[in-house]
FISEMAR-362398 format. One record per residue (C-alpha): residue number from 1; residue in one letter; chain; x, y, z. Coordinates in nm, 3 decimals. Layout:
BEGIN
MARTOR  num  residu  chaine       xx       yy       zz
MARTOR  NUM       A       A        X        Y        Z
...
// end
This chain:
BEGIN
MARTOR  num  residu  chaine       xx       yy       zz
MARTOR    1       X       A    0.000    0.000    0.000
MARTOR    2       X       A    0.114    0.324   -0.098
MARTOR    3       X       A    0.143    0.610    0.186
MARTOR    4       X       A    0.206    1.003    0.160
MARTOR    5       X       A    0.223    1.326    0.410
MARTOR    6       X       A    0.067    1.677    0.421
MARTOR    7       X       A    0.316    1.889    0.359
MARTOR    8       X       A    0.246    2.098    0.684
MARTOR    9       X       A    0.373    1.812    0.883
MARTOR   10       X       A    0.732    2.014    0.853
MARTOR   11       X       A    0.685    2.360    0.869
MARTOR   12       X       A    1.046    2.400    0.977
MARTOR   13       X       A    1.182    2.295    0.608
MARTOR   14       X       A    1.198    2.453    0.250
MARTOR   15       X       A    0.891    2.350    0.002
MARTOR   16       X       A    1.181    2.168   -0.232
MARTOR   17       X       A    1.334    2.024    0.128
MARTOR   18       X       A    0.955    1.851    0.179
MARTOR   19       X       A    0.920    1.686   -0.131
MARTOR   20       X       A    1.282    1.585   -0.141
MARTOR   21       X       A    1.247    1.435    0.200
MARTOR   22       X       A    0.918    1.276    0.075
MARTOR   23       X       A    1.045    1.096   -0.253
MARTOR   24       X       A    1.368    0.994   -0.013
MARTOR   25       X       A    1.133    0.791    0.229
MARTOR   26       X       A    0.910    0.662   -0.063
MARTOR   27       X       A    0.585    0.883    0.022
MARTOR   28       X       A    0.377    0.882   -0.334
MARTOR   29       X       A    0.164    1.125   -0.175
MARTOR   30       X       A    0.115    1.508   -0.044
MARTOR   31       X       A   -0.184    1.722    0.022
MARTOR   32       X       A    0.014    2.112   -0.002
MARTOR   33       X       A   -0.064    2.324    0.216
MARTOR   34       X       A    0.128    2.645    0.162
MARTOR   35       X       A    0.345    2.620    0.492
MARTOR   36       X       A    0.692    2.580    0.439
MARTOR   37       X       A    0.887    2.830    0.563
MARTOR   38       X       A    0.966    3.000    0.220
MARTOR   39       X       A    0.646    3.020    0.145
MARTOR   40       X       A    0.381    3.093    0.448
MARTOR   41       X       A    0.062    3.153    0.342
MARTOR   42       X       A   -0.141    2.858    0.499
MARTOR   43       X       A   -0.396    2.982    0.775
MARTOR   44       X       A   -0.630    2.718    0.955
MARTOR   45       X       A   -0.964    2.837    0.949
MARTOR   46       X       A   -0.908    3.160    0.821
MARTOR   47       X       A   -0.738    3.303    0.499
MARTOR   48       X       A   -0.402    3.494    0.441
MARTOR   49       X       A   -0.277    3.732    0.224
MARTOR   50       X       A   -0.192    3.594   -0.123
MARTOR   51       X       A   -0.101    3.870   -0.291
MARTOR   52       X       A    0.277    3.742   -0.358
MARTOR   53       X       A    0.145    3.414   -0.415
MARTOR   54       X       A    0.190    3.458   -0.788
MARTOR   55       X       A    0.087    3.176   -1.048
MARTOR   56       X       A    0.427    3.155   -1.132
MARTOR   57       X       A    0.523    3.091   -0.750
MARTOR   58       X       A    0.270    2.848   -0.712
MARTOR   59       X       A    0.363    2.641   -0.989
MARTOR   60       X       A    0.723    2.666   -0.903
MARTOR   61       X       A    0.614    2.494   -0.573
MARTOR   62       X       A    0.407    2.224   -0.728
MARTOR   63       X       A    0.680    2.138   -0.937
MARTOR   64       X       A    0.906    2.081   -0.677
MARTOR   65       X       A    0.679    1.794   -0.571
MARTOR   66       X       A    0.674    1.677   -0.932
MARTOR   67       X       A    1.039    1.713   -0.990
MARTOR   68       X       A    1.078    1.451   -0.702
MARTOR   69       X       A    0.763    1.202   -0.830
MARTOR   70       X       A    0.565    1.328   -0.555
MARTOR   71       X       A    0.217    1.339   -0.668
MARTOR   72       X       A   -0.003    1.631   -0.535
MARTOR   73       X       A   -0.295    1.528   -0.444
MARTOR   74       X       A   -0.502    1.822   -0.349
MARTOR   75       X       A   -0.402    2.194   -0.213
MARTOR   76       X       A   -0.541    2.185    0.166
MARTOR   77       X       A   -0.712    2.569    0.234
MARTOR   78       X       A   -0.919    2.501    0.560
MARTOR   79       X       A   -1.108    2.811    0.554
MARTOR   80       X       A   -1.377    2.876    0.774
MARTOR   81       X       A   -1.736    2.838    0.526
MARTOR   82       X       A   -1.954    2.902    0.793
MARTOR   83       X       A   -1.816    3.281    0.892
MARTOR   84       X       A   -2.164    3.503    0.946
MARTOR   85       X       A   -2.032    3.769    0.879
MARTOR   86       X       A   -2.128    3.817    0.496
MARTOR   87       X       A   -1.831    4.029    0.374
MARTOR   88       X       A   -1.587    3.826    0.591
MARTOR   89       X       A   -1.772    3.496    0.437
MARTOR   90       X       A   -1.722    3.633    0.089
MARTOR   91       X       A   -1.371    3.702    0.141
MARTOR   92       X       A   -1.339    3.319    0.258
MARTOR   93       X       A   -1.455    3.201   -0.053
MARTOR   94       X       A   -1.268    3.431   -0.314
MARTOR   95       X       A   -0.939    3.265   -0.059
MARTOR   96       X       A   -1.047    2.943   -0.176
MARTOR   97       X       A   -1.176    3.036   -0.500
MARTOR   98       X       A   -0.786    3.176   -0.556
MARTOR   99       X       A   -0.657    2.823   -0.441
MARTOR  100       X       A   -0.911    2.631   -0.705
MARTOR  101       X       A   -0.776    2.882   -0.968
MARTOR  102       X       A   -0.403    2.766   -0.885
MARTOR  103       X       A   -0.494    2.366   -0.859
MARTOR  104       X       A   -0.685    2.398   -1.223
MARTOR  105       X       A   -0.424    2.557   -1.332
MARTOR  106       X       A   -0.155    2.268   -1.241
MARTOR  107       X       A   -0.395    2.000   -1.286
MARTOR  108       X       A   -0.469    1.904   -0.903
MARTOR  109       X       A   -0.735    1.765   -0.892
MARTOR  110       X       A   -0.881    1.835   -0.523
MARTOR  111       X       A   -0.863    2.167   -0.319
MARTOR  112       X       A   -1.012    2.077    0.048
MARTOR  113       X       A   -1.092    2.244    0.349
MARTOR  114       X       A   -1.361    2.164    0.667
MARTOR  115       X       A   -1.625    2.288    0.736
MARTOR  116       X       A   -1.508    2.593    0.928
MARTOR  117       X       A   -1.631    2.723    1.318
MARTOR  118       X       A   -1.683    3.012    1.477
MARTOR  119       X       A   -1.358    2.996    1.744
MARTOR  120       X       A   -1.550    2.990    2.119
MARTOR  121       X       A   -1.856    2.780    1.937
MARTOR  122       X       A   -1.693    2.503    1.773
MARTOR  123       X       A   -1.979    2.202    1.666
MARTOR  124       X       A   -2.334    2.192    1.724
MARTOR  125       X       A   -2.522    2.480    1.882
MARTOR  126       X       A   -2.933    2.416    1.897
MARTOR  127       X       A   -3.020    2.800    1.869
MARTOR  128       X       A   -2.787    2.814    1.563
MARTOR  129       X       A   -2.733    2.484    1.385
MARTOR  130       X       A   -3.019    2.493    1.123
MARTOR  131       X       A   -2.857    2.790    1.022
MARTOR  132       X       A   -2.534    2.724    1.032
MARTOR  133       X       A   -2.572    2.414    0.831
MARTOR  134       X       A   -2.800    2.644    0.508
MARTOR  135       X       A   -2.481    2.845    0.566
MARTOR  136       X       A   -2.261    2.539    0.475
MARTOR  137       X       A   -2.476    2.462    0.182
MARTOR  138       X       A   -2.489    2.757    0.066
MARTOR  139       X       A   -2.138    2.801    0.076
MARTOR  140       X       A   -2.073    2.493   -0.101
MARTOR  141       X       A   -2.305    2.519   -0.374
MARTOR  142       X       A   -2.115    2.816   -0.460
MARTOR  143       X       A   -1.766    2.687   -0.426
MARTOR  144       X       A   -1.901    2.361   -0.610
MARTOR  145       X       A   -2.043    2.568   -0.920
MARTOR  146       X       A   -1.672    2.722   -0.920
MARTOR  147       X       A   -1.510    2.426   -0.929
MARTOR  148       X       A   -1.682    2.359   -1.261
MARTOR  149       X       A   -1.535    2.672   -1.436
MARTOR  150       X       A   -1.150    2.571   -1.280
MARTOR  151       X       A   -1.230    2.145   -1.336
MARTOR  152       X       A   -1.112    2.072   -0.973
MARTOR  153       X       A   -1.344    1.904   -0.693
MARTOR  154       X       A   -1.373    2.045   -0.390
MARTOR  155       X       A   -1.263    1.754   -0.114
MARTOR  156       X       A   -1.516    1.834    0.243
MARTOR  157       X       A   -1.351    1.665    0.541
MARTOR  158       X       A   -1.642    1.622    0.804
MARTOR  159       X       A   -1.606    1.583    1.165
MARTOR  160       X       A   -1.797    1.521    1.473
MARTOR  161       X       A   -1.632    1.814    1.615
MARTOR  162       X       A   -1.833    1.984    1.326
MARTOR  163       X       A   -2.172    2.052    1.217
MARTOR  164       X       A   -2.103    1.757    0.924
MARTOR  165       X       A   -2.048    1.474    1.224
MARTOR  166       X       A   -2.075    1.158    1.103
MARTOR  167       X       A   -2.038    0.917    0.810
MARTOR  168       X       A   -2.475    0.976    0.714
MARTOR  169       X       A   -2.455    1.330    0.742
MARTOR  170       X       A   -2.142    1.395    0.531
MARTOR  171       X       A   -2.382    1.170    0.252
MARTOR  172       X       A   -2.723    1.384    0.281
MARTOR  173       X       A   -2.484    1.667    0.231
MARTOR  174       X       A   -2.400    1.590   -0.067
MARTOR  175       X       A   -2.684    1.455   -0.192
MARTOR  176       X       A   -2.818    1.843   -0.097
MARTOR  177       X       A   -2.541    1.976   -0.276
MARTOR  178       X       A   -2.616    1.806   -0.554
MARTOR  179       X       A   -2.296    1.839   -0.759
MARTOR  180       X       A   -2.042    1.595   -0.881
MARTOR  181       X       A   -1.785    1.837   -0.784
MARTOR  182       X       A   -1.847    1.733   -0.396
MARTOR  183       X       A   -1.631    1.443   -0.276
MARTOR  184       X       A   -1.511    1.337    0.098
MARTOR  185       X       A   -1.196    1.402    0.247
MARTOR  186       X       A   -1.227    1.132    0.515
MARTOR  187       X       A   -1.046    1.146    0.790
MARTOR  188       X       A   -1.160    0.814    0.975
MARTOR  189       X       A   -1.030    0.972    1.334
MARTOR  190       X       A   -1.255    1.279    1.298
MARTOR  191       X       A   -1.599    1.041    1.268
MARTOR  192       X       A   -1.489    0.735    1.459
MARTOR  193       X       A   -1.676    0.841    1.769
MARTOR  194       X       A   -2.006    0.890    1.548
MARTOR  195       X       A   -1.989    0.618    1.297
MARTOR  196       X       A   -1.771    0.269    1.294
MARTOR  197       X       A   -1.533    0.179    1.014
MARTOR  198       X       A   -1.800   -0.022    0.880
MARTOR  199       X       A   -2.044    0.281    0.832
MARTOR  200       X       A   -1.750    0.542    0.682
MARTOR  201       X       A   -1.770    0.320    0.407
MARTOR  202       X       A   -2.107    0.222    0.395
MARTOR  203       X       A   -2.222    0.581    0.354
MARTOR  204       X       A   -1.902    0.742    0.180
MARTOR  205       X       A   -1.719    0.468   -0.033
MARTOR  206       X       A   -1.800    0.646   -0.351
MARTOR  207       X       A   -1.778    0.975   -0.308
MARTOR  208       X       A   -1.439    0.953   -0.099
MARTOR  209       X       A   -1.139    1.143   -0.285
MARTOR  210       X       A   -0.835    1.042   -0.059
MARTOR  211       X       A   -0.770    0.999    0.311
MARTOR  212       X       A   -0.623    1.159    0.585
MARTOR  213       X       A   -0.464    0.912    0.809
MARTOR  214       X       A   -0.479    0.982    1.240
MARTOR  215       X       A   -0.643    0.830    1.499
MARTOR  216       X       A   -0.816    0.950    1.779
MARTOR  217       X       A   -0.965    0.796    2.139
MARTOR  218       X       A   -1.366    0.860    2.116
MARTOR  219       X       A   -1.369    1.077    2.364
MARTOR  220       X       A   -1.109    1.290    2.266
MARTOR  221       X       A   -1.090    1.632    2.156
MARTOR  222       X       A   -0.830    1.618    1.891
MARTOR  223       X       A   -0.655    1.348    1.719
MARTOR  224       X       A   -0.373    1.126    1.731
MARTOR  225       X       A   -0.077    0.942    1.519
MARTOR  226       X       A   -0.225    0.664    1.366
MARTOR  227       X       A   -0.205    0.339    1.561
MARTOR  228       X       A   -0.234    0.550    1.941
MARTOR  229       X       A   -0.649    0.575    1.923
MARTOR  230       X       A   -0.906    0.353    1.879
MARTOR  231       X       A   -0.988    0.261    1.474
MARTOR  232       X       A   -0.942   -0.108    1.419
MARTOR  233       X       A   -0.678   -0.003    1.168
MARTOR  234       X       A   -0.695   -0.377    1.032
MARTOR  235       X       A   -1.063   -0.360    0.983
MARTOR  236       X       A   -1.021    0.000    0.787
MARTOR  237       X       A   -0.754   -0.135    0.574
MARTOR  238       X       A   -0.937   -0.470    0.450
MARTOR  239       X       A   -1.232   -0.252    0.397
MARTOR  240       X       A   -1.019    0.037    0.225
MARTOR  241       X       A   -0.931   -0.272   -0.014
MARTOR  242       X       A   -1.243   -0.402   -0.055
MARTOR  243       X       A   -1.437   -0.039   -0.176
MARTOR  244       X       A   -1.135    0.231   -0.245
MARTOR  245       X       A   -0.788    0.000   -0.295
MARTOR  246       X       A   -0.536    0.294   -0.506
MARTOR  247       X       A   -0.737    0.597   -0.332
MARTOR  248       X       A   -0.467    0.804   -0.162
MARTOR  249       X       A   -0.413    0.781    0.210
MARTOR  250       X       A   -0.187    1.077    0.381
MARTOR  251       X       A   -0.084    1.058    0.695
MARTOR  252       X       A   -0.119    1.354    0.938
MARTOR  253       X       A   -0.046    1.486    1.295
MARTOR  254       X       A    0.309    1.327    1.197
MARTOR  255       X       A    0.664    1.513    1.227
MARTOR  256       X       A    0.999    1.441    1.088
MARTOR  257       X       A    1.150    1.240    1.342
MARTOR  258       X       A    0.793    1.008    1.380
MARTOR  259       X       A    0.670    0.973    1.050
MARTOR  260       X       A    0.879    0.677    0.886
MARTOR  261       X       A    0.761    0.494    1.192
MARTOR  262       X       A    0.400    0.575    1.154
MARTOR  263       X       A    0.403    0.484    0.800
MARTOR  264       X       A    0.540    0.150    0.924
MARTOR  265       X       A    0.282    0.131    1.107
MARTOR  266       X       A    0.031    0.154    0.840
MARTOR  267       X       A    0.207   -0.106    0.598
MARTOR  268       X       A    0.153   -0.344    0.926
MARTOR  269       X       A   -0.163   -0.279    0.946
MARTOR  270       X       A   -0.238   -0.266    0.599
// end
């Protein structure tokens, strides 16, 4: 089984020092994230500045990737789609709308994000959830019809944290969406206390564009190197097989003196 990295995972390196490192250790795989540190412009939930983000610097950072037969998956943005503030929200999407622009461009064919929170109110309020969740929809019916114009697909990764928090929910989303242009980045830690292995699939299998790989304890609050929570990583893989075998699975929550060993990990398990 093949295994990659987000590229955030080593924010202390050079974008070319990344994807050397990554084609040394044999990762086929990277969802970029503009991190490195010559060239910060990754904010989690949020949006930067981009102006200096030129097309021609963007595909000089993709290529790096290339150069090294590291295959970029998707561009990871992680902007927040459920700001109420309407300008602000507006703003959000022209961030990621920029992103789409650069992954068309370069032939990516997945820009991804969350679905965003309000910092304070993260998840599921009562008073505001039914609107928080037209929000979402209406955010990514937007960003969806978009993603037509730049031929990329816009890669949702749900989470019970989230008001998208389980396997089920993640599918009448996009079935509400209604767009081919709507796929699953599924991270199996972030649903794992909502839905089993069994039901990630179930619901997801063909709408799922690649994987993040971390675990998590149920009860947790945030996640954990693969193999230190509680997925039945044996399970996931036979099922992984059995409905998605080839679909990319990238490793996160990892650093450069841990990842090799998680990636072992994974092959073990896999």
């Amino acid at each position: 089984m093949d295994v990659g990295v987000v590229s955030r995972s080593f924010p202390h390196l050079k974008n070319r020092d990344i994807a050397e490192f990554l084609s040394r250790n044999n990762f086929r795989w990277t969802e970029l994230c503009f991190s490195s540190i010559d060239a910060k412009y990754w904010v989690y939930n949020g949006r930067s500045d981009l102006s200096t983000l030129t097309d021609e610097r963007a595909a000089e950072l993709i290529s790096d990737y290339r150069k090294s037969n590291v295959e970029v998956v998707s561009i990871g943005v992680f902007t927040n789609l459920l700001e109420p503030d309407e300008q602000e929200l507006a703003e959000n999407l022209a961030y990621f709308e920029a992103h789409m622009r650069i992954a068309g461009r370069n032939k990516i064919p997945y820009v991804a994000t969350e679905c965003g929170f309000i910092p304070g109110r993260r998840g599921i309020c009562a008073d505001t959830y039914e609107a928080d969740f037209q929000r979402l929809l209406k955010s990514l019916k937007w960003l969806t019809n978009k993603a037509e114009e730049y031929d990329v697909v816009v890669a949702l990764e749900p989470c019970v944290l989230d008001v998208v928090p389980s396997a089920k929910r993640m599918r009448d989303l996009i079935e509400q969406v209604e767009s081919d242009r709507l796929k699953v980045l599924l991270d199996p830690a972030n649903l794992i206390a909502n839905s089993s292995e069994e039901d990630m699939f179930h619901y997801l299998a063909p709408h799922i564009a690649y994987f993040h790989g971390k675990d998590r304890r149920v009860n947790d609050a945030y996640g954990r190197v693969v193999g230190d929570g509680d997925i039945d990583w044996p399970l996931f893989f036979s099922l992984y097989h059995i409905h998605t075998p080839g679909v990319p699975f990238i490793l996160e929550y990892v650093n450069i003196d841990n990842v090799c060993e998680i990636r072992d990990r994974v092959l073990l398990s896999s």
